[in-house]
C-alpha positions in Angstrom: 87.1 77.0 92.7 89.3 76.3 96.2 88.5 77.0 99.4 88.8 81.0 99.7 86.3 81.5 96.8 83.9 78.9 98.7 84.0 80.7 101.6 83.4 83.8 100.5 79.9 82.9 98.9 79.3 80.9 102.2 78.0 84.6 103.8 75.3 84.8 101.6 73.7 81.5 103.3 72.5 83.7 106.4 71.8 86.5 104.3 68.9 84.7 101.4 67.5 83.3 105.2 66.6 86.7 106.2 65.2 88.1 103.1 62.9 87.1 99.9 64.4 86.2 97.0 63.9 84.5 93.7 66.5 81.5 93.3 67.8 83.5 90.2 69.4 85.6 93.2 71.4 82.6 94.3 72.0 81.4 91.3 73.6 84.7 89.3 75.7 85.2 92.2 76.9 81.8 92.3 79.0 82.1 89.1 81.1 85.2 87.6 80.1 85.9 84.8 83.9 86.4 82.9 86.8 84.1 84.3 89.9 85.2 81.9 93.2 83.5 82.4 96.1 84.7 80.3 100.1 84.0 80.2 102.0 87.1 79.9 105.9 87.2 78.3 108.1 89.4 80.0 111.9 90.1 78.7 113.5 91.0 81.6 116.7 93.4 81.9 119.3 91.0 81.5 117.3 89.4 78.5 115.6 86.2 79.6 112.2 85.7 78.3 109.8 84.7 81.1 106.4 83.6 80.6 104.0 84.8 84.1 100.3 83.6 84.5 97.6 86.7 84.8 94.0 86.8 85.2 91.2 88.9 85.0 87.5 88.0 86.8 84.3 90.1 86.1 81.6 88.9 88.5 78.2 90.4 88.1 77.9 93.8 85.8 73.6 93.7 86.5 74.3 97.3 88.5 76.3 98.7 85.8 80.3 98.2 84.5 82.5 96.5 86.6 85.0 97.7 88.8 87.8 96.1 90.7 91.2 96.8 91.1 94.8 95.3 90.2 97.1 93.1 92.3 101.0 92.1 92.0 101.3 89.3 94.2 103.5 85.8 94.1 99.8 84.5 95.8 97.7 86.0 92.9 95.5 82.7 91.7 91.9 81.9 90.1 90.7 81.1 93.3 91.6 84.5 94.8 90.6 86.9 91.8 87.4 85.6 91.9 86.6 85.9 95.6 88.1 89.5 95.3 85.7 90.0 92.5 82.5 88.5 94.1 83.2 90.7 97.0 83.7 93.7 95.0 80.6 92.6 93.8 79.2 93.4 96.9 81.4 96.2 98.0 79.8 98.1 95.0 76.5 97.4 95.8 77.1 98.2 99.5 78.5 101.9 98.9 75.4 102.6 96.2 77.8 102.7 93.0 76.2 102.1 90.0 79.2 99.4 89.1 79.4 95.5 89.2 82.2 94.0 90.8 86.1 92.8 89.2 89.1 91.6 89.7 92.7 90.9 88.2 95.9 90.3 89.0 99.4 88.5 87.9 101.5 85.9 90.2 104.7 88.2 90.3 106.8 89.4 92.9 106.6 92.9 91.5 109.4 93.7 94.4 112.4 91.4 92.8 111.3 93.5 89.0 113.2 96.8 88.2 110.9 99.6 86.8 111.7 98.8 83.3 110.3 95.5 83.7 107.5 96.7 85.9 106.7 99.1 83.1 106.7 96.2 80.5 104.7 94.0 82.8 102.0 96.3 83.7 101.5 97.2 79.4 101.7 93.6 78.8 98.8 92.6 81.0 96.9 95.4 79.6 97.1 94.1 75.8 96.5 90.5 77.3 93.1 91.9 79.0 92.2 94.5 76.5 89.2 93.4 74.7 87.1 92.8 77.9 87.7 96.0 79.3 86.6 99.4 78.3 84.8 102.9 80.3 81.6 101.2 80.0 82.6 97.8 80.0 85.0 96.9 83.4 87.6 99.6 84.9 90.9 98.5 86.2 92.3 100.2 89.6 94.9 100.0 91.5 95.3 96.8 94.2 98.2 95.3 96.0 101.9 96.4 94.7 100.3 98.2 92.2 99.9 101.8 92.1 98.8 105.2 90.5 102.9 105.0 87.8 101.5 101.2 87.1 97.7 102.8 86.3 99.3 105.8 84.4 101.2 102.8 82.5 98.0 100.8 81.8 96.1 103.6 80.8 99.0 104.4 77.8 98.7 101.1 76.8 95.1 101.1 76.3 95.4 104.6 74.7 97.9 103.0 72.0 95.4 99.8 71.2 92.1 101.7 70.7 94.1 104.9 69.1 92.1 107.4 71.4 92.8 109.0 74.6 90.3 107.1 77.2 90.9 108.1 80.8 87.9 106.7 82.3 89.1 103.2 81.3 91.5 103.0 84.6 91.2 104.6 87.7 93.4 105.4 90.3 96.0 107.5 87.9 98.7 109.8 88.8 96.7 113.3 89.3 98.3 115.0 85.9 97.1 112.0 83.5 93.7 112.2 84.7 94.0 111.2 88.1 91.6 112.4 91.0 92.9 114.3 93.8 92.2 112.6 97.2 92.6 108.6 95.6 95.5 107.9 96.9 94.7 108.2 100.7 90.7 107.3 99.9 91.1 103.5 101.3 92.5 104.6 104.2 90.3 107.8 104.8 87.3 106.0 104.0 88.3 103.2 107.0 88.6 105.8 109.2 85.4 107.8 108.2 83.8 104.6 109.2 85.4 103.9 112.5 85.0 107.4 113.7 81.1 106.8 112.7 81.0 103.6 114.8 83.2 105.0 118.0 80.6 108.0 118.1 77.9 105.7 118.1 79.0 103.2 120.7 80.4 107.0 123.0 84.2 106.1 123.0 86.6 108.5 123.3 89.0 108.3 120.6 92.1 109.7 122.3 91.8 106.8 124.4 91.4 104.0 122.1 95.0 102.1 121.4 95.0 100.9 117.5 97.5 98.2 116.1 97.9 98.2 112.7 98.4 95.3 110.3 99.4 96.2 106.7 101.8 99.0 106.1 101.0 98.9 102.2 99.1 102.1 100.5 96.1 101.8 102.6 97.3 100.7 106.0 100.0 103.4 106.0 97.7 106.2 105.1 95.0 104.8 107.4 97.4 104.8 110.3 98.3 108.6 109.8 95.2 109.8 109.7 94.1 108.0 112.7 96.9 109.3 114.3 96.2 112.9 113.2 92.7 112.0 114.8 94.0 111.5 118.1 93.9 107.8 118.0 96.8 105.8 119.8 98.9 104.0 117.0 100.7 101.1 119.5 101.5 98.8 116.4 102.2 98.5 112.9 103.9 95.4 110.3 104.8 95.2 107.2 105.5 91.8 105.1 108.9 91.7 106.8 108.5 92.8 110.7 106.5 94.8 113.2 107.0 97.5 115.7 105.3 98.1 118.9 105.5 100.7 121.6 103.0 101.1 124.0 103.7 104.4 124.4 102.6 105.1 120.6 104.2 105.0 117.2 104.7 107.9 114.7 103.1 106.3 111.7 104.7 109.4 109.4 108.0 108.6 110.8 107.6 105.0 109.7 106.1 105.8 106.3 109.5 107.9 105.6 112.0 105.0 106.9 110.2 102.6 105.1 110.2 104.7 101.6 114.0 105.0 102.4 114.8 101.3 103.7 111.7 99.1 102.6 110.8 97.4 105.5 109.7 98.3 109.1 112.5 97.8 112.5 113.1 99.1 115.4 116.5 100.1 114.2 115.0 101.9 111.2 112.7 103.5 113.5 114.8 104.4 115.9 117.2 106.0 113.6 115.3 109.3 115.2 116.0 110.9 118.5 112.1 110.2 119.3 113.5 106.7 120.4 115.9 107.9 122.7 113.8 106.9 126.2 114.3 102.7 123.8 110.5 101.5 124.7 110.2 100.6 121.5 110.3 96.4 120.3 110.3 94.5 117.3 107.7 91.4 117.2 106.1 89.1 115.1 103.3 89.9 112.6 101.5 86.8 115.0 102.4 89.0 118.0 101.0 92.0 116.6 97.3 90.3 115.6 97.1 88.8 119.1 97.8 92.1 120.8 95.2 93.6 123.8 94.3 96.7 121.9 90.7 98.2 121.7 90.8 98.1 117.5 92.7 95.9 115.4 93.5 97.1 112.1 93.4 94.4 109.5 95.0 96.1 106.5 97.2 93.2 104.8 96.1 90.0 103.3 92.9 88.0 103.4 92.8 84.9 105.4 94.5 86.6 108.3 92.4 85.7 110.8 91.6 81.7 110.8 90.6 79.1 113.4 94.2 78.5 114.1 94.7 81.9 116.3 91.0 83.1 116.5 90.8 82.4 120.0 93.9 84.2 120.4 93.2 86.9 119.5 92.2 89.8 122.0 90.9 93.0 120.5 87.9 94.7 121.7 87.0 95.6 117.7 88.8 94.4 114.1 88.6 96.8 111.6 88.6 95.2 108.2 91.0 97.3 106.0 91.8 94.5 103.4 89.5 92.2 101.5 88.5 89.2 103.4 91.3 88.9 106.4 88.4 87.2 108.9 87.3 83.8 107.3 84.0 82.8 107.9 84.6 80.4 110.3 86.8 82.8 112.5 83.7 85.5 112.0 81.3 83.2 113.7 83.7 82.8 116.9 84.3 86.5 117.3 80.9 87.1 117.0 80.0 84.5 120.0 83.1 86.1 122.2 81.1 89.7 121.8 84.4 91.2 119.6 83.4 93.5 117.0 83.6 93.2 113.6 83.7 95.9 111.0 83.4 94.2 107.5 85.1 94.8 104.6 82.9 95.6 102.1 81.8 98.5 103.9 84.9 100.1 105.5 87.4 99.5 102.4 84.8 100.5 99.9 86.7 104.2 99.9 89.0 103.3 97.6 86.2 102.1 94.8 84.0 105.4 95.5 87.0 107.6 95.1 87.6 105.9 91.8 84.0 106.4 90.9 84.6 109.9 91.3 87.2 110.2 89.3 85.8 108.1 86.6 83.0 110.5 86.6 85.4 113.6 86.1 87.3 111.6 83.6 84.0 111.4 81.4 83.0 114.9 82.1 86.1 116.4 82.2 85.6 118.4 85.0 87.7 117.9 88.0 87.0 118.5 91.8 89.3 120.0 94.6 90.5 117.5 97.3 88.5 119.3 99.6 85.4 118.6 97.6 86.1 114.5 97.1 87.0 114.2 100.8 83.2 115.5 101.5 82.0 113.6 98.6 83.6 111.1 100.1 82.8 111.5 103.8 78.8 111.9 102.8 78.6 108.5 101.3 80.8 106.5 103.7 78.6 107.7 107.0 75.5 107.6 104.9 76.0 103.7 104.1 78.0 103.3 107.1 74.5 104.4 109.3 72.4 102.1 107.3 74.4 99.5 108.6 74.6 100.0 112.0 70.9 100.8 112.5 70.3 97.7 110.2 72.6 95.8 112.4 70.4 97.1 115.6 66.7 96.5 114.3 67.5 92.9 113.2 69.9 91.9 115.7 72.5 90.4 113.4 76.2 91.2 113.1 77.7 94.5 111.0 78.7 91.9 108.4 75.3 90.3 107.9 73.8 93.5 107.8 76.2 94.9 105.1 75.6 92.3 103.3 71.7 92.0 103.6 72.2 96.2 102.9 74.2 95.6 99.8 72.1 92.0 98.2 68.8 94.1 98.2 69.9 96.2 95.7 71.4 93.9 94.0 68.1 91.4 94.3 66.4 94.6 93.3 68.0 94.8 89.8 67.6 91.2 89.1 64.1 91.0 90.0 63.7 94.2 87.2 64.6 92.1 84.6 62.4 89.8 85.3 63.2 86.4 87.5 61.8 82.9 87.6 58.4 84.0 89.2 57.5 86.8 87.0 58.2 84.3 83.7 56.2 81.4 85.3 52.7 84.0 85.0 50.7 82.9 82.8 50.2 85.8 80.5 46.4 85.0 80.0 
């Protein structure tokens, strides 16, 4: 494994410094545990046969089935499937789901395929991953360019190979093939359950707080909605192609309907309403938009985002870590030292997982819940965890990630040392 996958397990130095142990710890959270790497044929529309590489990582299942979701990416790679999958690892244990942590993905730019050959790629991958994934075994979801049509798709699939209908093999469906109301907006909300948690804490006013977002994908978009709903100042948003900026605030719902339309975020697009008549609004650079002064930055896009070329640039009071992993560890150390913030990942994206826990649990009881009654669900175990945190964070006088962290490894720890580790073998029995 590269550099991203290195880095990742390079957190859990500070964290086995600060508590005890056994070296099994270390050492079954060193490796994952499946690392499957398939090629997957794809006839295209105009009848060309290509051939696209796919993978599927399950990290650690010693808290129960694993769970990760399902990426589309040109960047998709070994190396990042298996950081995505140790960190759900983590993200699991940090939100108190009884799961182990996944991953999967195919290098693809699913936005050049129509939807006939999205269809055949997303049932292909499934009968390439098939026999290591199951209910009770590891639980697909959806990731980046992936959504709840592609999980409908993969669920078929399945369906077809084991010749029973098995909804709780895939999360994150459309609502009338099993689906759970409230998943689609759960990253998002979640993110926002937690920064609303931390702003009461620290006695800001959230109608004065100025947010830039970047990442305008599933959960950056809804994210930026309901912050705004919330009274929070949306100054900024980018998507893979451009970014807008008014200091005057953005309309994240306006953007979310130009860019279902047009695909991509402008000023023109933007402006095509008469809310841009008074022209304060700019287009700048994704760069631009990370270095803005604004009291939370958003990071909802890739990982790796933040690095030690622009970490010093960057000017936020607070980041807000929407995606997997877009601080590097490095880049983590210096905000720490210039007093900025950090809310990790693996607690405020962890929405998205507990929503899909939900739903896997209506799945295999068959009984399903109003919205109203996952957002509260939902609500109750992101401030729960989210209060850990911050009081852990306070007594030991360590940063929000090294307490989520230490939070989520002692439960983890816990369930190793249960099955017995190095020390309780060496005993003599007599």
């Amino acid at each position: 494994m590269s550099n991203t996958f290195q880095d990742a397990k390079a957190r859990l130095a500070d964290v086995f410094s600060r508590i005890e142990a056994s070296d099994d710890v270390d050492e079954r959270l060193a490796h994952p545990k499946i690392m499957l790497e398939v090629n997957i044929p794809l006839r295209m529309d105009d009848g060309r046969l290509r051939v696209l590489r796919g993978y599927r990582v399950q990290y650690n299942d010693i808290r129960g089935p694993t769970k990760g979701g399902v990426r589309f990416h040109p960047q998709v790679s070994a190396d990042e499937v298996t950081s995505l999958a140790f960190w759900m690892t983590i993200k699991c244990a940090v939100a108190g789901l009884p799961y182990g942590g996944a991953k999967g993905g195919v290098a693809v730019d699913a936005k050049s395929l129509s939807r006939l050959e999205l269809e055949r790629l997303s049932r292909g991958y499934i009968r390439a991953i098939a026999d290591i994934i199951g209910p009770t075994r590891d639980i697909p979801a959806p990731d980046m360019y992936t959504n709840a049509t592609i999980m409908g798709w993969m669920a078929d699939e399945y369906y077809t190979i084991v010749r029973k209908n098995v909804p709780g093999v895939i999360t994150g469906k459309p609502v009338h093939l099993g689906g759970s109301l409230g998943r689609e907006a759960a990253t998002g909300q979640g993110a926002l359950f937690v920064l609303e948690r931390w702003v009461e804490r620290a006695g800001l006013d959230p109608n004065k707080m100025r947010i830039a977002v970047q990442g305008f994908g599933n959960a950056g978009a809804h994210f930026a909605c309901l912050a705004h709903q919330a009274g929070y100042h949306i100054v900024a948003i980018s998507d893979s192609r451009g970014a807008v900026y008014s200091d005057a605030g953005l309309d994240p719902e306006l953007l979310m309907a130009q860019k279902r339309t047009h695909r991509e975020i402008s000023q023109m697009l933007y402006c095509d309403s008469s809310v841009c008549e008074s022209n304060i609004y700019k287009v700048i650079t994704n760069q631009e938009l990370l270095e803005l002064d604004v009291d939370v930055l958003a990071l909802a896009a890739l990982e790796n985002q933040v690095t030690e070329e622009n970490v010093e640039r960057i000017q936020a009071s607070s980041l807000l870590e929407v995606a997997n992993g877009p601080v590097d560890s490095h880049s983590d150390t210096v905000l720490q030292q210039r007093g900025i913030t950090v809310l990790p990942d693996v607690l405020v994206n962890s929405g998205g997982v507990t929503v899909s826990y939900f739903e896997w649990l209506q799945n295999r009881s068959g009984l399903y819940w109003e919205e109203a009654e996952v957002t509260r669900r939902l609500k109750k175990t992101m401030e729960r965890e989210a209060d850990h945190i911050f009081e852990a964070a306070e007594d030991e006088g360590v940063s929000l990630r090294t307490a989520a962290y230490l939070h989520g490894v002692k439960r983890i720890v816990g369930a190793i040392r249960e099955q017995g580790t190095e020390e309780y073998f060496a005993q003599d029995p007599g």
